[in-house]
C-alpha positions as semicolon CSV with decimal commas, in nm:
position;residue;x (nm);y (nm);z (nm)
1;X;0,000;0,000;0,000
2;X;0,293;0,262;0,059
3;X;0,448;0,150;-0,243
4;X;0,158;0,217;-0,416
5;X;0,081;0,583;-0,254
6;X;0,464;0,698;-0,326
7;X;0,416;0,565;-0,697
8;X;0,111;0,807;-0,709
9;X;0,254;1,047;-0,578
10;X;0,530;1,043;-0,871
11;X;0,281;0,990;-1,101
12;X;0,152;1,332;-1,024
13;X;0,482;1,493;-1,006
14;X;0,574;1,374;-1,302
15;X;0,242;1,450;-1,475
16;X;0,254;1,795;-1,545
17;X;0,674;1,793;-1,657
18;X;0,493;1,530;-1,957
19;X;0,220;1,747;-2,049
20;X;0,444;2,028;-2,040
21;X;0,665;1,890;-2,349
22;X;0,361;1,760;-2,534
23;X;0,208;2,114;-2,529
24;X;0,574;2,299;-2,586
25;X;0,586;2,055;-2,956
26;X;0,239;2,157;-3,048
27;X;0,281;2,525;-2,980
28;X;0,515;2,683;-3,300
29;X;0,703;3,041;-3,174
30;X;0,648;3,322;-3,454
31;X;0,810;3,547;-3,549
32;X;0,748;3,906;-3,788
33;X;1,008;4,138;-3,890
34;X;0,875;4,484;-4,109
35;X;1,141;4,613;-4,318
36;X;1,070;4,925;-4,533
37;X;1,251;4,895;-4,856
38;X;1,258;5,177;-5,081
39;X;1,446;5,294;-5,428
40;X;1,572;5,629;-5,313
41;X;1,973;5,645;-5,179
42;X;2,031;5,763;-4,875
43;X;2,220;6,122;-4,856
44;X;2,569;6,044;-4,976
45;X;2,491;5,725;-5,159
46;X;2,618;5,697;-5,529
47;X;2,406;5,489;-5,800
48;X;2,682;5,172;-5,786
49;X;2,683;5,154;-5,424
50;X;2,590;4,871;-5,169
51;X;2,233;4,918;-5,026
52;X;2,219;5,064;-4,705
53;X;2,088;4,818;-4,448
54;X;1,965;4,920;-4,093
55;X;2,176;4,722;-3,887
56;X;1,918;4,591;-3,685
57;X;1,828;4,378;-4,065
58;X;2,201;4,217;-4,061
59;X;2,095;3,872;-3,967
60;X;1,889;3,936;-4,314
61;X;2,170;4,150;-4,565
62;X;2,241;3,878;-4,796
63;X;1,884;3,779;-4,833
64;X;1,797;4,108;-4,921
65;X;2,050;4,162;-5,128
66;X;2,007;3,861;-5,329
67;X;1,591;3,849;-5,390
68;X;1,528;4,260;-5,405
69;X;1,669;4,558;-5,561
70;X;1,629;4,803;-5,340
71;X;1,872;5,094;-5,224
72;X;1,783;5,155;-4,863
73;X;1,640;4,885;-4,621
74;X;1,530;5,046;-4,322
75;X;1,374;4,806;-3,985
76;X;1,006;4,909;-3,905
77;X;0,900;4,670;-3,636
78;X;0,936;4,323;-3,516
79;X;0,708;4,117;-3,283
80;X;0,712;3,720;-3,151
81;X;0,399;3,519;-3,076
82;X;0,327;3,157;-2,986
83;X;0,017;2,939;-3,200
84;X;-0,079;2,594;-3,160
85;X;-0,136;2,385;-3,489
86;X;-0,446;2,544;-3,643
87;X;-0,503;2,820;-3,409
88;X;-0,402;3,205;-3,565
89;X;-0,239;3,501;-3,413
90;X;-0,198;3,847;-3,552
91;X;0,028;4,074;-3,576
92;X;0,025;4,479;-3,623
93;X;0,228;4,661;-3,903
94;X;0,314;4,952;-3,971
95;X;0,078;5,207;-4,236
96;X;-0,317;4,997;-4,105
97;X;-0,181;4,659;-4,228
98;X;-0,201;4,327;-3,998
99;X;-0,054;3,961;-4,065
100;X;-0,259;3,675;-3,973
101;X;-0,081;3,376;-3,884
102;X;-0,173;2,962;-3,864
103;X;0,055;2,718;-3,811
104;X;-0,080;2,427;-3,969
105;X;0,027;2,056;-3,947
106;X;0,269;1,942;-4,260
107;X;0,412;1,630;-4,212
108;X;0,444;1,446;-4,511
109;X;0,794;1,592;-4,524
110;X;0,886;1,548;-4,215
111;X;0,903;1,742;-3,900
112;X;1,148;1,953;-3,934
113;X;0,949;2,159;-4,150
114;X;0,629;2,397;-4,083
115;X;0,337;2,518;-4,292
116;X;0,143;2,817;-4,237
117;X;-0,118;3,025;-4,376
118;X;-0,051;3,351;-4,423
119;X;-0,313;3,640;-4,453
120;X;-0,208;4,017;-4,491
121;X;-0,492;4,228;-4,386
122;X;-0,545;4,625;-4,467
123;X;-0,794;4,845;-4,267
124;X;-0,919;5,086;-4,511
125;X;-1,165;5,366;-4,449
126;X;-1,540;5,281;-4,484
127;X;-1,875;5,462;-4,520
128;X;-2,049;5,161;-4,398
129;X;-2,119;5,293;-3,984
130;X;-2,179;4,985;-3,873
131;X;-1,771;4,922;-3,915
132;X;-1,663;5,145;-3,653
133;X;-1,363;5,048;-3,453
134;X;-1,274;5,108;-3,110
135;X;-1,120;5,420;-3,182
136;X;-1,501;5,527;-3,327
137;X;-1,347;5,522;-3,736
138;X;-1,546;5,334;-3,988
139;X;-1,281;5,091;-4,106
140;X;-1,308;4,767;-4,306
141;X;-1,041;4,480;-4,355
142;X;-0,948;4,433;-4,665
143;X;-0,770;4,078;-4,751
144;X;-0,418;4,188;-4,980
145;X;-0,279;3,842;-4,992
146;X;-0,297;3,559;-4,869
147;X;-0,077;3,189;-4,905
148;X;0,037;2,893;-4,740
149;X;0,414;2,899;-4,720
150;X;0,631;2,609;-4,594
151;X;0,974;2,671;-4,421
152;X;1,258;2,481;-4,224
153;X;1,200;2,511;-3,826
154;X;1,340;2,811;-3,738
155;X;1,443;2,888;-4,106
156;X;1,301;3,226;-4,229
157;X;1,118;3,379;-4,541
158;X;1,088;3,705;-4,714
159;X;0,815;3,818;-4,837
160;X;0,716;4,145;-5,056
161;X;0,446;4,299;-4,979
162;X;0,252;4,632;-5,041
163;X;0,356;4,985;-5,121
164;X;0,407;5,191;-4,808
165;X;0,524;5,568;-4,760
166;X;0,772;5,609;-5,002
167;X;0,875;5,214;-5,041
168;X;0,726;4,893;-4,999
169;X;0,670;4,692;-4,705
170;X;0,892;4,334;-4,698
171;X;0,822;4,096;-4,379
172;X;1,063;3,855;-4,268
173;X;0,836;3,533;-4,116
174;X;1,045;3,302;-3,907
175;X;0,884;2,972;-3,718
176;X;1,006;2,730;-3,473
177;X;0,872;2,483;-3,300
C-alpha cells in the first residue's frame, strides 16, 4: 500500500513535466520582422553603391541583397507570438496593415518543416457605420494576400508585400517549433 501511494505520488509529479513537453511541440514560436525597402539612396549614396541596411536587418543582408533591388532597407518593427497547430495570431504593421498567422500541421515531409497560412490584412476607411472600430473610425479589412508557405523550423522567409510611404513593405516570417 505505501508502495503504491509513493508511486502516485510520482505519477503526479511527473504529470505535469509530460504534459508540459507535449504542449511545448504543439505550440510553433512566430516570429514578424517589417522592413521598409525603398528605391531612393540615402544622402551620400552613389548609384553603384551597396544598399544601405539598418543594422538591426544584418541577420537578413544577404537575403535582401540577393531576392530585391532596393537601395535603402530600413527596420520598421518586429514582434514574436506563440500558435498551436491550427489556431491564428496576428500581428500589427506599420501604415493599417495586420498579418494573420496559422501554423498548420505538414508532415508528409517530415518534421522539421512547418506550414502556415498567411493572410495580410489592410484596414481601409469605410462609409459603412456599422464598421466602426474602437477608436469610433469606420474601417473595413481588406484581404491583400494571402498563401500557405512552408519553411525549415526556425528557417526564415521574405516576403514582398505592399507599397508603403515612399517604399514597400517586406516581412521577414520566421517559425520554430
Amino acid at each position: 500500500m505505501k508502495h503504491t501511494a509513493i508511486a502516485f505520488l510520482l505519477a503526479l509529479l511527473i504529470a505535469p513535466a509530460w504534459s508540459t513537453d507535449a504542449t511545448a511541440a504543439s505550440e510553433v514560436s512566430i516570429q514578424v520582422t517589417s522592413i521598409v525597402a525603398s528605391t531612393t539612396a540615402s544622402e551620400g549614396q552613389r548609384s553603384g553603391d551597396a544598399p544601405v541596411i539598418d543594422p538591426k536587418l544584418s541577420s537578413y543582408g544577404e537575403k535582401l541583397e540577393s531576392l530585391f533591388a532596393y537601395r535603402r532597407y530600413s527596420f520598421a518593427g518586429s514582434s514574436r507570438s506563440e500558435a498551436g497547430f491550427g489556431a491564428a495570431c496576428m500581428f500589427q504593421l506599420p501604415e493599417r496593415f495586420s498579418l494573420e498567422v496559422e501554423p498548420e500541421r505538414f508532415e508528409s515531409e517530415g518534421p522539421g518543416r512547418i506550414e502556415m497560412l498567411v493572410t495580410l490584412f489592410h484596414d481601409v476607411q469605410s462609409r459603412d457605420e456599422d464598421l466602426r472600430d474602437e477608436r469610433g473610425r469606420a474601417t473595413r479589412r481588406e484581404i491583400v494576400l494571402r498563401t500557405r508557405i512552408r519553411l525549415e523550423n526556425g528557417g526564415v522567409v521574405l516576403l514582398g508585400g505592399p507599397p508603403v510611404g515612399d517604399g514597400v513593405l517586406l516581412l521577414a516570417l520566421s517559425a520554430r517549433r
